[in-house]
N, C-alpha and C positions, 0 to 999 in steps of 0.2 A: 708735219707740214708747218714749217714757221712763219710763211710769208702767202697770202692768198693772193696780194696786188705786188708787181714790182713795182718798186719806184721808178720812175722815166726821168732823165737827163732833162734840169729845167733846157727851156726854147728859147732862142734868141728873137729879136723884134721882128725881123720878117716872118720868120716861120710863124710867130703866134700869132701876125695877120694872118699868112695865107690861110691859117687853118680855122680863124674866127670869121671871117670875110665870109665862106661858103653858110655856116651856121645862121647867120644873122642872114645871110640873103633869101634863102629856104622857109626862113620864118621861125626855126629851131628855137632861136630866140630872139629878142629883139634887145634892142641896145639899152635902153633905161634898164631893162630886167638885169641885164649883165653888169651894167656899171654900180646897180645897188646891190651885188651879190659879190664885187672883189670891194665896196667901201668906195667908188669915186664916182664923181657924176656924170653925167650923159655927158657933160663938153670935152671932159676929162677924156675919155672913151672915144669921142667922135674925131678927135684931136691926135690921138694916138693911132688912132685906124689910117688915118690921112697923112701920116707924117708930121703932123705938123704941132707937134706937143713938144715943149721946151721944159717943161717940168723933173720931173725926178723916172726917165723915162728906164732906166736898169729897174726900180723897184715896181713902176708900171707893167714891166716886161715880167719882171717874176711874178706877179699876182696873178695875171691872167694866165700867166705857165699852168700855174697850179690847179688854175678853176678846170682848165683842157686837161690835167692832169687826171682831177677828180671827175670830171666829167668821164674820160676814160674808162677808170675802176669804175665808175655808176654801170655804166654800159657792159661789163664786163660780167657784172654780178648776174646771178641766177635770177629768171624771172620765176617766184613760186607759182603754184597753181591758185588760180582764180578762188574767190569765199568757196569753202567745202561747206555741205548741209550736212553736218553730225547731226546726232542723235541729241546730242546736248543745243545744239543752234537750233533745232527743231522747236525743243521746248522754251527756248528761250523764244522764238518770232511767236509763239503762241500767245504768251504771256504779251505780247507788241500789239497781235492784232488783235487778242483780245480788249486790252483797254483801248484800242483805237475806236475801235467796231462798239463796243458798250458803251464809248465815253464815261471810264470809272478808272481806278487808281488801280495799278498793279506795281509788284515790288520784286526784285529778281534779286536775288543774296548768294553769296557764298563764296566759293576759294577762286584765287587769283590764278589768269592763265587757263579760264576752259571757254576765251571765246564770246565772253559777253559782249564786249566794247566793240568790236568786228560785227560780232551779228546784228546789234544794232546801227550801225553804220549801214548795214548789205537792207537792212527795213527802209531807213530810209529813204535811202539810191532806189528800189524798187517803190514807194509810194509818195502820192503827193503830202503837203499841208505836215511834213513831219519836221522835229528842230530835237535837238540836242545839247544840253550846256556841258561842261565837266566841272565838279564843283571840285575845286581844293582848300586848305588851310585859308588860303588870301580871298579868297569868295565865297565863305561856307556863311556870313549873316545875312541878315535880311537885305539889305540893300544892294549887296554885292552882289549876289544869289540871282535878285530881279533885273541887277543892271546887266550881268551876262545872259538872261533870258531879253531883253529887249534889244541888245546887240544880235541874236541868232535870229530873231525877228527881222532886222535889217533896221531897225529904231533908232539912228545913227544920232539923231539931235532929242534922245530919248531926258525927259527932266531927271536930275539926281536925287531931288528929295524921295521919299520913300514912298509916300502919299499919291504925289503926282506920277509920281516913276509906276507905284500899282494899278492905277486906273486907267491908263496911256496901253499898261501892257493886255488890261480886261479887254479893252476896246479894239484894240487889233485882234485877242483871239476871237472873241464872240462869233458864232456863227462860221467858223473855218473847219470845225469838223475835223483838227487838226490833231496831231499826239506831241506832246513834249517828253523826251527822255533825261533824266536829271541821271546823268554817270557819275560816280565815287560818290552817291547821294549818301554815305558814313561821314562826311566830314561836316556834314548839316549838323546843328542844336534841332532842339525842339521850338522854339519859335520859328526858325526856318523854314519845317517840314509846317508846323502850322498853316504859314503862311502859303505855299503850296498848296496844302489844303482845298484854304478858303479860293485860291486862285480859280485852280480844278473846278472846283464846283459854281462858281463865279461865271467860268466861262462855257463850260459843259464840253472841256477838250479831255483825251483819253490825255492819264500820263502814268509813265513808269520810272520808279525809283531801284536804279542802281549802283551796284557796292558791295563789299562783305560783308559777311554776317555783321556786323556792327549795325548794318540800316534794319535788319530786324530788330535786336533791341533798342534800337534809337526810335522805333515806333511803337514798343510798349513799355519804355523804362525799362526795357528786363523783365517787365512783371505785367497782366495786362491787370490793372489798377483802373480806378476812374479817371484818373487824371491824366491819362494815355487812351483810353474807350473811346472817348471823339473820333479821334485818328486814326488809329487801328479799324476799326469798324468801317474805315473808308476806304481799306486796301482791298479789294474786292478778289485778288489772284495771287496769290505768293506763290513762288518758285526756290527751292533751295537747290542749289550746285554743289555740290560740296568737295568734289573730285569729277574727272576725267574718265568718261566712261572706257570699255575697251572699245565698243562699237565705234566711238570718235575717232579712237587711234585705225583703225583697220581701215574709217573712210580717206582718212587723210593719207595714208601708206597708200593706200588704193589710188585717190588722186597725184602722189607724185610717180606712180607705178611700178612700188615694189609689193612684189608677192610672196617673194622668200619668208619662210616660216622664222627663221632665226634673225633673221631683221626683223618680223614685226615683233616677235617677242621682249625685243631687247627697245622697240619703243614704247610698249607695254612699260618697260621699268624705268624709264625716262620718266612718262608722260605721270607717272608716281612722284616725282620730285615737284619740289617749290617752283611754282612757272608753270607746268603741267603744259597745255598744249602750244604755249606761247614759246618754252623752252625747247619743244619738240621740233615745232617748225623750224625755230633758230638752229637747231642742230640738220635738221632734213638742207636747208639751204647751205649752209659750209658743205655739209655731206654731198649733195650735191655740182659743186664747185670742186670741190676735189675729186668727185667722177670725173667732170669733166676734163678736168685736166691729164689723168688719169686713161679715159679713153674707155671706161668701164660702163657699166651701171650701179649704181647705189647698192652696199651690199652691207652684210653687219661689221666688215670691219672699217669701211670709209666711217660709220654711224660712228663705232669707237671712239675714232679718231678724231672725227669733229667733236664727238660732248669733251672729250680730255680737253682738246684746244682750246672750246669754250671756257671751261672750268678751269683752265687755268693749269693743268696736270700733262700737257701735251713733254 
């Protein structure tokens, strides 16, 4: 299978009214949303809709072709099955609700792809007083770390120095009974996590540190030493992942509703590779789309067909 979307014949100016005219009246979208999503402003937009745009209106015409273009293929695409409860998401909301529920520090480790960064998402869509930062290279020091914690706070006019920026953020938790999830928490130093630390405890909010095994050794040097025993000593729940169970794979097979033996086996050897249940999915949604089109149900050789595709070996 080469192609999953066709390409559609750009639209000439009428047709891209008639068929944005209905969207925007509906409410689908609204006009600022669309004119910041092809790059022109609301007059730009409003002007074009109306007739009455004298500007560069063939390039007008092909922008918005395209957004209805893409909008199409959005539409088209497979909708997956709703967050699955594995066996592995299980253990990971434990580790959630326990530092929620304790207000103490927990720390979830391990390989990429079985589901942590979802399950903690699905925690805090089901509870209140919860926030999430994701730390990277560009926000892994101390300033940068608290200024993305005081924006997920909603601390829009939040101070930058480091001092004031910490106090500002005590003060809003104190008393919220709240969890903060710190995701790729491996790209923190050690003053960083310090600094966390002292927050947590500053404020009495549960919070969890997420990432690969790197946030285990980034919390005892590699070695649990004194100069690491502060910190460590505060992690109250460690969880290691380290692979994709089978049980994962058979909920998630079960959730998009194949039961064939030789399909699940051969996502069994998927869900083995680098990406693990993240690469699974991706392949169950092509697989998918190609039923679809197809006229079948999901079976082990649509699975084939999509991981080659994926991989680049179609």
């Amino acid at each position: 299978m080469n192609n999953v979307v066709e390409i559609e014949q750009p639209l000439n100016q009428q047709q891209v009214i008639d068929q944005l005219k209905p969207l925007l009246e509906d409410g689908t979208i609204n006009q600022t949303q669309l004119a910041k999503e092809i790059g022109k402003s609301d007059a730009v937009i409003s002007e074009y809709l109306n007739g009455k745009y004298t500007g560069r209106v063939a390039y007008v015409t092909e922008q918005l072709s395209k957004w209805l273009q893409m909008r199409n293929a959005r539409k088209s695409q497979v909708v997956a099955p709703s967050f699955v409860e594995t066996h592995t998401a299980k253990q990971i909301i434990n580790a959630l609700s326990y530092a929620h529920a304790a207000e103490l520090i927990s720390v979830v480790f391990g390989a990429s792809g079985v589901g942590k960064t979802t399950t903690c998402r699905q925690y805090i869509s089901n509870n209140n007083n919860c926030w999430m930062i994701t730390v990277s290279p560009a926000v892994s020091g101390i300033g940068e770390c608290l200024y993305e914690i005081a924006l997920e706070l909603g601390m829009d006019d939040a101070p930058k120095r480091k001092g004031s920026l910490s106090r500002a953020i005590k003060r809003r938790l104190i008393g919220t009974g709240g969890l903060l999830i710190v995701d790729e928490a491996d790209h923190l130093d050690y003053p960083s996590l310090e600094a966390l630390r002292i927050l947590q405890e500053q404020t009495g909010i549960g919070m969890v540190l997420v990432g690969n095994n790197r946030v285990y050794s980034q919390l005892t040097g590699g070695r649990r030493n004194e100069d690491f025993a502060r910190l460590f000593s505060r992690v109250s729940k460690k969880v290691g992942i380290h692979k994709a169970k089978q049980n994962d794979v058979n909920a998630i097979a079960n959730a998009w509703g194949i039961s064939n033996q030789a399909a699940i086996k051969l996502l069994q050897m998927i869900a083995e590779k680098p990406g693990a249940l993240r690469l699974l999915n991706q392949v169950l949604r092509l697989a998918s789309i190609m039923a679809n089109g197809a006229g079948k149900a999901i079976d082990e050789s649509l699975i084939k067909a999509a991981f080659r595709d994926l991989e680049g070996d179609a």
